[in-house]
C-alpha positions as CSV (number, residue, x, y, z in Angstrom):
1,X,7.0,10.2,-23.5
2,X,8.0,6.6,-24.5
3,X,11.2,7.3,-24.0
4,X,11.1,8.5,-20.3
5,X,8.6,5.3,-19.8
6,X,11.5,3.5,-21.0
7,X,14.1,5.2,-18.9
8,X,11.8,4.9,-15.5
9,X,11.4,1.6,-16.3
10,X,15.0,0.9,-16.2
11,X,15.3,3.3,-12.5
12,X,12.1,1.2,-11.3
13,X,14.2,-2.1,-12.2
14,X,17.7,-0.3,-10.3
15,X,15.9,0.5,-7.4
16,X,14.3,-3.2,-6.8
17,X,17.7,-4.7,-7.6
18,X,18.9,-2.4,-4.9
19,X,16.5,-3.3,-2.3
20,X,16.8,-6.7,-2.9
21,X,20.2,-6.7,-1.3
22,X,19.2,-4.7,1.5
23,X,16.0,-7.3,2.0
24,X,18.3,-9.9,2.0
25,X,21.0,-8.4,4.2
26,X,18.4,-7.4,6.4
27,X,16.3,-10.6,6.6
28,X,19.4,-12.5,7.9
29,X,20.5,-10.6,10.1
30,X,17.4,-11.2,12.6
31,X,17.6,-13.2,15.3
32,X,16.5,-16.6,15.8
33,X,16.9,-19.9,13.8
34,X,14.7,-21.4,11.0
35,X,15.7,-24.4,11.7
36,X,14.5,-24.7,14.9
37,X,11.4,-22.9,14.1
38,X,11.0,-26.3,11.7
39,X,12.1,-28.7,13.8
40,X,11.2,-27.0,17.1
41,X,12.9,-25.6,20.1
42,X,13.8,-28.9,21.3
43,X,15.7,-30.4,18.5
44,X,19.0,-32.0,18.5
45,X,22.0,-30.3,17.4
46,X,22.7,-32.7,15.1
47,X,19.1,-32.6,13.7
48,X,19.1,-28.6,12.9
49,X,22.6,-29.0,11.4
50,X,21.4,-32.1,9.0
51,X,18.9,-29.1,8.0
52,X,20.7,-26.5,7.7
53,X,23.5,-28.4,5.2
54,X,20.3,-29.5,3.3
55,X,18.5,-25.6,3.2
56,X,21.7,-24.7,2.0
57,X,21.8,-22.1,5.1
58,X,25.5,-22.7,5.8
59,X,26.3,-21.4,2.3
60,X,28.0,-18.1,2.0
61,X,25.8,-15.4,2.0
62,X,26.6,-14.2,-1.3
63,X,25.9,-17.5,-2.7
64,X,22.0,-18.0,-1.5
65,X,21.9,-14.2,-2.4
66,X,22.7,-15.3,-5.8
67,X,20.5,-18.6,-5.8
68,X,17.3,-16.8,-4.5
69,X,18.0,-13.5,-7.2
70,X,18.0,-16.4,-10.0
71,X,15.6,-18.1,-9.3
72,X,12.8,-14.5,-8.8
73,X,14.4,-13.7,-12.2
74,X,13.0,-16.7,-13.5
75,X,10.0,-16.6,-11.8
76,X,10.5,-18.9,-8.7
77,X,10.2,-16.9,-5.8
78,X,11.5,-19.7,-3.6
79,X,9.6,-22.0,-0.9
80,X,8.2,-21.3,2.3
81,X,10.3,-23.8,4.4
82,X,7.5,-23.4,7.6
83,X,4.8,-24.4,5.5
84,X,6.8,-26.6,3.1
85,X,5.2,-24.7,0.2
86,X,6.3,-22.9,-2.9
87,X,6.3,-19.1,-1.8
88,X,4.7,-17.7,-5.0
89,X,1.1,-18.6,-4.6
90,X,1.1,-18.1,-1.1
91,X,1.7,-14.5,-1.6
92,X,-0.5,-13.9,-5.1
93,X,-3.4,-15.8,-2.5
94,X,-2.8,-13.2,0.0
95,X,-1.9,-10.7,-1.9
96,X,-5.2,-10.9,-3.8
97,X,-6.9,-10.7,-0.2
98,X,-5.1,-7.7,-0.1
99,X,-5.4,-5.9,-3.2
100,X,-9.5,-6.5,-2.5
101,X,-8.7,-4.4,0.9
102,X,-6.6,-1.9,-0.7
103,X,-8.9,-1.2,-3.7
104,X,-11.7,-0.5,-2.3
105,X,-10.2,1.6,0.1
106,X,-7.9,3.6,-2.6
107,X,-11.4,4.5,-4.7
108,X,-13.0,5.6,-1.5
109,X,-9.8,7.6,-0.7
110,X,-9.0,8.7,-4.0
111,X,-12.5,10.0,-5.2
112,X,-13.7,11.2,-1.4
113,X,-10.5,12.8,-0.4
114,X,-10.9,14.6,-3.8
115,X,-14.1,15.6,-3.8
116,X,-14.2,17.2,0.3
117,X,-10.9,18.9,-0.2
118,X,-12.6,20.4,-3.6
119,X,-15.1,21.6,-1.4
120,X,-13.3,22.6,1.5
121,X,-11.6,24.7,-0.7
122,X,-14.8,26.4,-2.1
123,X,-16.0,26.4,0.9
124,X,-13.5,27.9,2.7
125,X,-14.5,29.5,6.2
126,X,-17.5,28.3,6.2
127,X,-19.4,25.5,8.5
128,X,-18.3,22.5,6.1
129,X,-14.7,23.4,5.9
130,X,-14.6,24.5,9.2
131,X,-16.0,20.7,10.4
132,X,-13.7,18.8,8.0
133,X,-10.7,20.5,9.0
134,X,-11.6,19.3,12.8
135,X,-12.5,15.9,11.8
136,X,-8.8,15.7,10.0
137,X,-6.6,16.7,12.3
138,X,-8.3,13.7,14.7
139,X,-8.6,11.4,11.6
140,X,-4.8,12.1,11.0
141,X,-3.7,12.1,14.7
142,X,-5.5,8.7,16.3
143,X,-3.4,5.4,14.7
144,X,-6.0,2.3,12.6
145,X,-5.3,0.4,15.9
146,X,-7.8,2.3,17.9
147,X,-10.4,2.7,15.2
148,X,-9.7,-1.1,14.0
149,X,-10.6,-1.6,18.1
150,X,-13.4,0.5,18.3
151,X,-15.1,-0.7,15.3
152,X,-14.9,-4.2,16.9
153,X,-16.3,-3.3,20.2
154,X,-19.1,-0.9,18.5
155,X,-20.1,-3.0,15.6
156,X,-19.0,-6.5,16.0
157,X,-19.7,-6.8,19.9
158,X,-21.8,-4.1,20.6
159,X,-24.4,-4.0,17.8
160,X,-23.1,-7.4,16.4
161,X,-24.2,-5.7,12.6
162,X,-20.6,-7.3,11.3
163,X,-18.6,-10.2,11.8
164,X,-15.6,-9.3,13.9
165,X,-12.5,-11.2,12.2
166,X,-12.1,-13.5,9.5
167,X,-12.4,-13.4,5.7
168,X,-15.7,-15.0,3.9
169,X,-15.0,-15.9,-0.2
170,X,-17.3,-14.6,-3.0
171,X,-19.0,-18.6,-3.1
172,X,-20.2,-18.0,0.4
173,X,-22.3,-15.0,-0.7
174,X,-22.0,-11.4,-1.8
175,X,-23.2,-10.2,1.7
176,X,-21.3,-12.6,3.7
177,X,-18.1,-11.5,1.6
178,X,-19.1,-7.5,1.8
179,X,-19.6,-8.1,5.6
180,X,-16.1,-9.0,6.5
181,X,-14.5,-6.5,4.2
182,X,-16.9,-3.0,5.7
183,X,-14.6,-2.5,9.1
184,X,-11.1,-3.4,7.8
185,X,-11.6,-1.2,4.2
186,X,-13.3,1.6,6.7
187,X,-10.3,1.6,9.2
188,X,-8.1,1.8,6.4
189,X,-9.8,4.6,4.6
190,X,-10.0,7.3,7.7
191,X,-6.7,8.1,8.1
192,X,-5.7,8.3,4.3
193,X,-8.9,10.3,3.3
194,X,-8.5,13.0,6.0
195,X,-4.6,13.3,4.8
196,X,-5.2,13.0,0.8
197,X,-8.6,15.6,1.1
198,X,-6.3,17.9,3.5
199,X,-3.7,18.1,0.6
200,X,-6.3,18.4,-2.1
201,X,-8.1,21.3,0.0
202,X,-4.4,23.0,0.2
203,X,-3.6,22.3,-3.4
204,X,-6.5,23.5,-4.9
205,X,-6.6,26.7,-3.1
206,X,-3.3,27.8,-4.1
207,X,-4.4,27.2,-7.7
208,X,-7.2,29.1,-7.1
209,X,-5.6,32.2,-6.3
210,X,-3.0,31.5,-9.2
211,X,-2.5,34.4,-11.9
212,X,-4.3,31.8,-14.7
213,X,-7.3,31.3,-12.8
214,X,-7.3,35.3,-12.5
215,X,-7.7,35.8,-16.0
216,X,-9.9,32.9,-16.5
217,X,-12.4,34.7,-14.6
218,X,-11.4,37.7,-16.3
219,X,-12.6,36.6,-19.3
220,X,-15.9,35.6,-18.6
221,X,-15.2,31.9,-17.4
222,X,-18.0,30.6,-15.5
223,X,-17.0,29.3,-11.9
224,X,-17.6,25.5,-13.1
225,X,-15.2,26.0,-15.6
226,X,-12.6,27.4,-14.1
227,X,-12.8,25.5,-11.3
228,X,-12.6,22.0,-13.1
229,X,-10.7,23.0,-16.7
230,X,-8.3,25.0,-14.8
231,X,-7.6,24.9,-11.6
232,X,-8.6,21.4,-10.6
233,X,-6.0,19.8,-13.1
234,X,-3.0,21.6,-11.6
235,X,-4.3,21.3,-7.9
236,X,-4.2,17.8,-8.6
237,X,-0.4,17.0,-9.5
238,X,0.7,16.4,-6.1
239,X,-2.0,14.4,-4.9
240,X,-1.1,12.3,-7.2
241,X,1.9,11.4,-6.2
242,X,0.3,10.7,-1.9
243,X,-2.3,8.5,-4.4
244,X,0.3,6.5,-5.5
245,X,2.1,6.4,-2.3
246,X,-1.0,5.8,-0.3
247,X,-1.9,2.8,-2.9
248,X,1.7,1.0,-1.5
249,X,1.2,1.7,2.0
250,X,-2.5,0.0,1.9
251,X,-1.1,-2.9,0.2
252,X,2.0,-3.2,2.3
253,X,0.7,-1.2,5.3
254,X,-2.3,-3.7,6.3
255,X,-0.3,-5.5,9.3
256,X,-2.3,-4.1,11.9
257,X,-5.8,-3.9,10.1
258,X,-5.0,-7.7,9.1
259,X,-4.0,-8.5,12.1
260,X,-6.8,-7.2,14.4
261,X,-9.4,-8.8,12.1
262,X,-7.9,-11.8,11.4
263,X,-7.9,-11.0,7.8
264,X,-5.7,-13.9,5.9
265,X,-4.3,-11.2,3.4
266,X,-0.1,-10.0,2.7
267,X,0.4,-8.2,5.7
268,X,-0.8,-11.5,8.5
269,X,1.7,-13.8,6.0
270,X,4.6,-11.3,6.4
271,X,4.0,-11.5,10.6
272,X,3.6,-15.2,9.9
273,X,7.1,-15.5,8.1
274,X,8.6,-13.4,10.7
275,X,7.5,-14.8,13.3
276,X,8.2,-17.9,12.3
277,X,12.0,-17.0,11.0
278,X,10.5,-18.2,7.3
279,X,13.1,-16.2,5.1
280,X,12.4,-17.4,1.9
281,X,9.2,-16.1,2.2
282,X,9.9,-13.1,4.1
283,X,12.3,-12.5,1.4
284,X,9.8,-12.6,-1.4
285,X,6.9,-11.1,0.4
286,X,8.8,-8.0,1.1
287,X,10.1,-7.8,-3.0
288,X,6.5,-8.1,-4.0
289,X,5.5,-4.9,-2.2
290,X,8.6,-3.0,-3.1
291,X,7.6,-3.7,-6.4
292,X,4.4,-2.4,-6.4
293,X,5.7,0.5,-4.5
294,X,8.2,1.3,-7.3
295,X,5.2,0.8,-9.8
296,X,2.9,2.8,-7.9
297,X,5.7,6.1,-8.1
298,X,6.0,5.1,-12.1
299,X,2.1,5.7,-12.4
300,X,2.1,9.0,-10.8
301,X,5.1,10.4,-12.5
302,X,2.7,9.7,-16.2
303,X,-0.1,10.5,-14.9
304,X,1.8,14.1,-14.5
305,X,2.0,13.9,-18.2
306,X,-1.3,13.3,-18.6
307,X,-2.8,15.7,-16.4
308,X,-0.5,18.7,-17.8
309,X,0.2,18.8,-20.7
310,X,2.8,21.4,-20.5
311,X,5.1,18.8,-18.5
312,X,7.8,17.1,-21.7
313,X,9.0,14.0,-20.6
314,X,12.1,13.2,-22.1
315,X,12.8,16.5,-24.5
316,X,16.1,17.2,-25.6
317,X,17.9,20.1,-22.9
């Protein structure tokens, strides 16, 4: 096992080295200038190519490849040249906005979309699974956009029970800061908990009707047991691996939740640098979440180990 940690490690390191050229080749290749989106539309020619020499933006591109990659290996993940900031705690500020969001929403994904598609799946036919299939395929089908909107207009507007936009800190309150986080984490949660308790309700009926759980219950097994010491582990392997995935897309995948409610978290600073041709930070913003994508596929493959045992990582062919 610690030698497959080790080897994943290396193949999680590979594969952000990898997409750090493509973020870079892809990041300057958009249109636009950050120069004038310093300076504005109405600088001189002479003015944007004073900052350009200065940025270093009329260096080869191989060359501020190579600056920017040394300076995230040793920890400087560049400035924002909009804001005139370092980059770094710009994105751990909204990133922690972020991971607040994302949390939140991952328990209430992880531990609903388990538990319904568990009893969908015990269920199955009946009224319950019957209604949550429905509700899934709508959940699934309508984009965050229109619920983001129609939480807005119903709760903000309508019933004015929450604040519409914005972000309150923990020093203003715990209600004022639970207030502003209901409608975003609930916008994010629908769609993910309808796919993950889907998969769980498919997963768990195939292991239900499994040869092992047939002799389980041959033996004498009560239903509880069989249900949870056997089936339940192997139903859950590959919703593991949407967890993970689904714990990347809600960090990375806020942009439209953010940006309906105004929430100052990863996804409105990644808008932000690209609307305002902000590379540097674009650059590093865009690293961060491949990271945590790459981290978040590292945690499901052990938690494969974990859950069965019978998988060897890293055994001799």
């Amino acid at each position: 096992m610690g030698g497959y940690v080790v080897r994943r490690l290396l193949s999680v390191a590979l594969v952000v080295f990898a997409t750090s050229l493509l973020i870079f080749a892809i990041v300057h290749i958009l249109p636009g200038n950050v120069a004038y989106a310093i300076l504005g539309e109405y600088a001189t020619p002479s003015a944007v190519a004073t900052l350009q020499q200065r940025l270093g933006l009329d260096d080869p591109l191989w060359l501020q490849y190579w600056r920017w990659l040394h300076g995230v290996l040793r920890g400087d993940l560049g400035p924002s040249l909009v804001m005139d900031r370092p980059a770094g705690p710009l994105i751990l500020e909204a990133l922690g906005r972020s991971a607040i969001l994302a949390s939140i929403a991952f328990a209430i994904v992880a531990g609903g979309g388990i538990a319904l598609g568990v009893h969908a799946a015990t269920h199955q036919g009946r009224i319950s699974d019957r209604v949550m299939t429905l509700a899934q395929f709508v959940f699934i089908a309508v984009p965050d956009f229109f619920w983001a909107i129609l939480g807005v207009m119903a709760f903000a507007a309508g019933l004015d029970w929450l604040p519409a936009t914005g972000y309150a800190p923990w020093g203003d309150g715990a209600l004022a800061w639970a207030s502003h986080l209901v409608l975003p984490v609930t916008v994010l949660s629908i769609g993910l908990l309808a796919h993950v308790s889907r998969l769980s309700r498919a997963a768990m009926l195939e292991a239900l009707r499994s040869r092992y759980v047939l002799m389980a219950r041959a033996k004498g097994m009560s239903e509880r047991r069989v249900l949870w010491r056997h089936a339940a582990p192997n139903a859950m392997l590959p919703t593991i691996t949407i967890l993970a995935i689904d714990f990347g897309l809600l960090i990375g995948g806020v942009v439209v939740v953010e940006t309906v409610f105004a929430y100052p978290g990863l996804g409105r600073l990644l808008v932000f640098a690209i609307e305002h041709r902000d590379l540097p930070l674009l650059q590093a913003g865009m690293l961060v979440l491949t990271t945590i994508y790459a981290l978040a596929n590292l945690a499901a493959d052990i938690g494969y180990a974990v859950l069965n045992p019978r998988i060897r990582y890293g055994a001799a062919a």
